[in-house]
C-alpha positions in Angstrom: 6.0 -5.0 13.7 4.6 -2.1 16.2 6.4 0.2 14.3 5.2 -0.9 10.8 1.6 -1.0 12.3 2.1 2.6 13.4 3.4 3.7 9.6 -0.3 1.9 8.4 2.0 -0.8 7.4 -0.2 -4.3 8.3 1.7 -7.1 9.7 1.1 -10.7 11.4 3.8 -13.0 12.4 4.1 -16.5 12.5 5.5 -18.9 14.4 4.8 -22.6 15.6 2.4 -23.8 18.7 5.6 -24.3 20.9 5.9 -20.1 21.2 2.5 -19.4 22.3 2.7 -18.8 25.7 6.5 -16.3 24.9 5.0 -14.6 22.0 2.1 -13.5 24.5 4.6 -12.7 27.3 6.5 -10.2 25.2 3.8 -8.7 23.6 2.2 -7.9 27.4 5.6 -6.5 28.2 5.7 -4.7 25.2 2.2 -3.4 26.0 1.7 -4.3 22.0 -1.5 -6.8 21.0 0.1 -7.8 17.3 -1.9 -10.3 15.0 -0.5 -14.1 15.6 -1.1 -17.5 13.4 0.1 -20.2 15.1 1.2 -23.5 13.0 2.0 -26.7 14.4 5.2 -27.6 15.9 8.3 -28.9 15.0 9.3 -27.3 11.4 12.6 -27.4 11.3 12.4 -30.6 10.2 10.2 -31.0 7.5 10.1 -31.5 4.0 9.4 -28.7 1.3 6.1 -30.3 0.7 5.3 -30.7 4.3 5.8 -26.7 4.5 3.5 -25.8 1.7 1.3 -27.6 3.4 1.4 -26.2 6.2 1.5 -23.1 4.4 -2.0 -23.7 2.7 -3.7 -24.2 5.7 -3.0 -20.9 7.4 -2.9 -18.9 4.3 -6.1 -17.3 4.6 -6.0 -16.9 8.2 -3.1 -15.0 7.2 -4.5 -12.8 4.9 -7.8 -12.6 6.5 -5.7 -10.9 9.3 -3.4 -8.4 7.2 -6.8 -6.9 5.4 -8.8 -6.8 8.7 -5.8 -4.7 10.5 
């Protein structure tokens, strides 16, 4: 994602509430501050719904991120 950022290429990963603490880890050791949304934890289990759902609710927090980069 550094990389992309570099080429004026916005990004902002996603992952669930369980990787919060490792996401920040690497990215100190990476020396790299990249633009995060957390979403609740598990997914691997749910339901197609249950991700659009979960989708909706960090969609503009999403965007808002990749337009403010």
């Amino acid at each position: 994602m550094a990389n992309l950022e570099a080429q004026g290429v916005p990004g902002v990963f996603v992952a669930t509430t369980e990787f919060v603490d490792g996401a920040e880890t690497q990215a100190r050791a990476l020396g790299v501050d990249p633009a995060a949304v957390y979403v609740q934890h598990p997914i691997q289990d749910r339901t197609d719904e249950e991700m659009v759902a979960i989708a909706d609710t960090v969609a503009d927090e999403i965007l808002a991120k990749l337009v403010s980069s």
